[in-house]
Structures are given as C-alpha cells and as structure tokens.
N, C-alpha and C positions, 0 to 999 in steps of 0.2 A: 606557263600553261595554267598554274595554281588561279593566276591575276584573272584569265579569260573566262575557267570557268565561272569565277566568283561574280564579273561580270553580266556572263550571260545568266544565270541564277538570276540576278538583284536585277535584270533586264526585264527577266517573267515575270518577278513580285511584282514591279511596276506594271507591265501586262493585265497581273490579277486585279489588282489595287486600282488599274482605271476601269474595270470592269464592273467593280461592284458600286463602283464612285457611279458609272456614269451609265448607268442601267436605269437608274433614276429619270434620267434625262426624258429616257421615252419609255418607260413601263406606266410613270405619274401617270400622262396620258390615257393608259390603260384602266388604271384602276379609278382615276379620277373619277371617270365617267360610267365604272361599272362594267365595262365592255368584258374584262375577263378580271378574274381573284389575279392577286399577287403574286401565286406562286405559277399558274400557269402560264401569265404573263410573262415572267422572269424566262421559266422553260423555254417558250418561243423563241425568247430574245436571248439565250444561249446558241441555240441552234441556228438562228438566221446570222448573230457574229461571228459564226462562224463559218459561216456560208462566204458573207461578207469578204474574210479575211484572202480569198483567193482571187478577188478579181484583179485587182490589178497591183502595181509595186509603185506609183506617178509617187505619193505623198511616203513612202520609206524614201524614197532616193532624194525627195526633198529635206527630211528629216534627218539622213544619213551622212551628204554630202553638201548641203543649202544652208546649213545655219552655222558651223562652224567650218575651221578649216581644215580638213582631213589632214594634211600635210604636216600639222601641226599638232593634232591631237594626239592624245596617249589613252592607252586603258585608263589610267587612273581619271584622265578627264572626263571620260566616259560613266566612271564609278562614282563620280564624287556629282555629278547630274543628277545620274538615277537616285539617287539616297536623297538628295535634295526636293526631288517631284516626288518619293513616296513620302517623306514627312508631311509634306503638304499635303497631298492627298489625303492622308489620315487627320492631321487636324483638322481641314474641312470636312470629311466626310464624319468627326467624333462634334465638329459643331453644327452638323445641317448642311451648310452652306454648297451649294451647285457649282463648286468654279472649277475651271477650267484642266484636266490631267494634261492635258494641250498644252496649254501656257505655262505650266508647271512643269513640264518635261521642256520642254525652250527657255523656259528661265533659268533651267537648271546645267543646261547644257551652256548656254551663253555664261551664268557666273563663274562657273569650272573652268573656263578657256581664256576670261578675263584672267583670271591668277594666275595660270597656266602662262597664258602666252602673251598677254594684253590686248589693248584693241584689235592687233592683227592677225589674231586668232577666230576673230567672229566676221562670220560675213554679212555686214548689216546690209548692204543693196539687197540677198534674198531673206532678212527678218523683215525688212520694211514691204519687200513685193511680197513676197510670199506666205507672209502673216503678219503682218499689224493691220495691211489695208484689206484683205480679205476676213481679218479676225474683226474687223470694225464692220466692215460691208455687212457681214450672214446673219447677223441678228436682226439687222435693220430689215434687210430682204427676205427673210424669215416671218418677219411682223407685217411684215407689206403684202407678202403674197395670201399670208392665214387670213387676214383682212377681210382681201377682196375676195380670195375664194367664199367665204362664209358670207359677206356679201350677194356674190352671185346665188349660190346656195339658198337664201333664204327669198332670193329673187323667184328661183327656178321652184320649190317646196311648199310657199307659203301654206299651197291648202291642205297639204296632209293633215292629218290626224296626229298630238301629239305623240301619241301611244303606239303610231305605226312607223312615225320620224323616228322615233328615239331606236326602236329597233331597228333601222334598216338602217341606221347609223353603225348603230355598235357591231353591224354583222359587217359594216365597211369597214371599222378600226381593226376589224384581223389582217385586214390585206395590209392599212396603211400602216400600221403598227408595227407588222412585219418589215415592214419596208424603210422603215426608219432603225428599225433595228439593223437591219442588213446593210443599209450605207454605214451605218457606225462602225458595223464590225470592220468594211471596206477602208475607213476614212483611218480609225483610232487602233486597229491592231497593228498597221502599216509604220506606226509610229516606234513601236517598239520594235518589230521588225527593223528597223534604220538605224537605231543604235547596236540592236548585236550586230547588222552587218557592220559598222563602223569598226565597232571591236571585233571583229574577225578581221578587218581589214588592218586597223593601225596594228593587231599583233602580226600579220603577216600569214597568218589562217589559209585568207584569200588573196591572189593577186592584184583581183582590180575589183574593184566595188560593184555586188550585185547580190541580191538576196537567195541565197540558198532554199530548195527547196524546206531541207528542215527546218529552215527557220520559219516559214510560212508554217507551216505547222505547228510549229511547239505556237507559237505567237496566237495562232488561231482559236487552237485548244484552250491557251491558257484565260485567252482573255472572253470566250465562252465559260470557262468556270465560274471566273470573277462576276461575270454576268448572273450567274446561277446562285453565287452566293448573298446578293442583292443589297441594295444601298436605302434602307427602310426608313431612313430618317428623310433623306434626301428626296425621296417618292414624296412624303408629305408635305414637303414645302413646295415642291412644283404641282403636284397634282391637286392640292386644296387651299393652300394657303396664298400662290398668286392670284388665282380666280376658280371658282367654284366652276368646275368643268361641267357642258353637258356633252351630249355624245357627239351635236352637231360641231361643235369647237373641238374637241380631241378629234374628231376623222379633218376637218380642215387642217389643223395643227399637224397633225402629223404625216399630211402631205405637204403641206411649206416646209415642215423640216426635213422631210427625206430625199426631196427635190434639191435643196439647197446644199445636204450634205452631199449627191450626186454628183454636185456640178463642182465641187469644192475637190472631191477625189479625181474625179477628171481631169481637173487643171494641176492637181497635184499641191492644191493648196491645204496644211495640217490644221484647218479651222477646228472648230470648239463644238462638239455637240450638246455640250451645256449651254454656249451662248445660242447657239441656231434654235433651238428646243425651246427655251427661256423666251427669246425673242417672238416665234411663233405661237405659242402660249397667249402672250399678252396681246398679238395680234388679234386673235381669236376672242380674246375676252373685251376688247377692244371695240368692236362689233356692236355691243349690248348699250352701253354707254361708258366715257374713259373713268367715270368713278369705281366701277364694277371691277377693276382692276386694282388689287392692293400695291400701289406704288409705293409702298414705305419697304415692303419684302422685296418688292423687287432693287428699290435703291439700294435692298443692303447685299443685295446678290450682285450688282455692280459695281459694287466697293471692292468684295471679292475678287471681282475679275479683276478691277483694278491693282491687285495687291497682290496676285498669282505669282507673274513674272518679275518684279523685283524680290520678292518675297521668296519663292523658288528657288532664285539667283543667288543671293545672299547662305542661303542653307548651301547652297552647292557651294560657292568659294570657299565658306568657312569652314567646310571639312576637306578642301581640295589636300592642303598638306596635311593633315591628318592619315588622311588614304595612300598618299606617297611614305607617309613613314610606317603604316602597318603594314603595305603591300611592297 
C-alpha cells in the first residue's frame, strides 16, 4: 500500500509539473498579444483545465492501457516513468524549452517496461497509432489551419481600423483562449489520470481498468494548480521570441489549437499541446511573410521534441532497478 500511495503522490507532482510546464503553451498567446496580464491569464487557464478535466476519459484509457502492457506492468514500472517525465519536465522547463510533458510521460513509461519486461511489455502498434502519427500530424494541422484561418481573416477585415482590429481581437482571445486552455485540461489531465488508474489497477485497488471518480478530481485540481503556478520562462519563448504576436494571430492561433487538441481528445489521441500551440503559432506568423517567423527558436524547440521520448526513456529505465530496490 506504502508503494501505491507513493505512486499516486509522484502521479500528482507530475500532474503539477505539466501544469506549469505547459501553461506556457497557450497563456504565451495571451500575453503575447496583450489580450490579458499574466497572471490573469494563468487564473483563467487554471479554471478552464479544470473544467477541461471532466469531459471525457478516451486519452487516460489510451494512456493507461495503449502504451504498455497492463498485464505486465508493476507499480514500480509505473514509478520509475513518472520520475523520469518530472525530471524532464524540469530540465526543460529550468532551460525554456516547450517540449512535450506528453512525450515525456510515454518515454517514460515505454523505457520502465523496456527494463521491466522487454519489447513485450510495450505496445508499440498503439505508440505508432495513437502517438507518433497523430504527435507528427497536430502541429502540421495546427500550422495549416492558423494559416488559412488568418488568411481568411484578413480577407474578410481588411478595412477596419487598426485600432478597432486590434481590440475586437483581443476581446475574441478571451473566448479562444479559454478554449485552448479547456481542451488542454481535457486532453493533458487525462494523462495522469491513466497512470494512477493503472496503479490502482496492477496493485489490485481496482478490478478492471477504469478511472475512478476521485481520481478525476485530484487530476483536475492538481493540474489546475500547476497551471496557476505558471511556466514564465516558457511564456517567453512562445509568445515573443517565435514571432512577435499581434491580436489577430493569437485569436487565429488559438483556434487552430484548440480545435486540434479537440479533435485529438475525441479520438483519444495523448498529443502534445506544446507541439499543436508551437505549430499554430508559426502558422499564424507565417501569414506575414515565412522570414517573420524565427526559425532558428523554433529549430531548437524541435530538437527538443526530438529528444523528449528517448531522453524520458532512458531517465525512466535507469532508475527502474533503483525503485525496485528502495520500494
């Protein structure tokens, strides 16, 4: 029982820790463009992830039961994941960089089960469906749809008034803002959600795999907190340093991302809202001309993502026996 709670504890940190990681993703948005201060921005997007967190359970039961093999896993595989994706997290978020708590929490779970059990411990047919091809897809489709919508947009506005655009922009980015935060909470609390159910499940907690009310809860709460306690460095590099935001590219932006992370919880696909967010960003900036976009920041936020899931992986196996011989 010692092992589960400990578990489900270092379950929350991680909770917290993508929280204030990836608040960044879509508050940048906010602030980039002046739409609302920082901290108000944060408040919102506490409250909407949390909102988020109850609609549905598609991407925990993928998270839970789709990337490894229940059958096979133990707490301790479970522990030695989570430790793996907060290190990560924290290094990126103590160096700036945007990458992925997503792929960081699957890298981390895949290297723990490699030690654990070997290849037949991971079920790579749903890492390859259910996240590698949708983790590649959402940024592209993220940068395609900010695009064209900011496209259409400047089709449909041309003759306002700067002074009247810019505000009835930034009175749009409370909705869509909102809205990006609220798939996040949907898409990214659900993640953690999937691993306490697992460890409630391999300890025998529960009979058959399915997320407990409380768990929706503590999940939701916590990764609202994390939200609340904000990823300040992380805001900076998306909101200013990919491309100097105006209002009308953060309201496009963060309707191509909140749309795509929509359709991503839907299918129950555990995509990246660093990558969707990142992606639609440069769509958006994209628009103006492709120079306007600092492709040197975003090559190194790509390296990143590159580097999440082995990177993850590796931290997870090389404390798997460690964690079996303290627990």
């Amino acid at each position: 029982m010692t092992l589960l709670v400990v578990v489900i504890a270092i379950g929350l940190a991680f909770d917290f820790t993508n929280g204030f990681h990836d608040t960044a993703n879509y508050v940048a948005t906010w602030v980039g463009t002046r739409a609302l201060s920082p901290r108000a921005a944060v408040l919102v997007s506490a409250a909407a992830n949390l909102a988020g967190a109850f609609v549905t359970t598609a991407v925990a039961k993928t998270v839970g039961k789709g990337i490894i093999d229940t059958g096979l896993a133990t707490e301790h595989t479970v522990l030695a994941a989570l430790i793996g994706a907060i290190a990560w997290n924290l290094l990126t978020w103590w160096a700036g960089l945007p990458s992925s708590s997503t792929h960081a929490l699957i890298g981390g779970l895949v290297g723990a089960a490699l030690v654990q059990s070997g290849s037949k411990g991971v079920d790579w047919s749903g890492i390859w469906e259910k996240v590698i091809i949708p983790g590649a897809a959402s940024p592209v489709i993220g940068f395609t749809v900010a695009f064209a919508l900011l496209v259409v947009i400047y089709r449909l506005f041309h003759r306002l008034t700067p002074g009247v655009a810019n505000r009835g922009f930034r009175l749009g980015q409370l909705l869509t803002g909102t809205w990006v935060a609220f798939t996040h909470g949907a898409n990214d609390a659900q993640k953690t959600m999937g691993v306490i159910a697992l460890a409630l499940f391999t300890h025998g907690s529960i009979s058959s795999f399915y997320i407990p009310t409380w768990v929706k809860i503590a999940a939701g709460l916590t990764i609202g907190a994390g939200t609340y306690a904000g990823g300040w460095r992380i805001i900076r590099t998306l909101g200013q340093r990919i491309y100097g935001l105006q209002p009308e590219h953060g309201f496009a932006a963060q309707i191509a991302a909140g749309s795509t992370l929509y359709l991503g919880t839907h299918y129950g696909f555990p995509i990246s809202t660093t990558h969707v967010v990142s992606g639609s960003v440069m769509g958006a900036g994209a628009t103006r001309r492709v120079s306007a976009v600092r492709w040197g920041v975003a090559g190194n936020i790509v390296f990143a993502w590159l580097l999440t899931m082995p990177a993850a992986g590796l931290v997870a196996a090389a404390l798997y026996y460690p964690v079996r011989w303290i627990f």
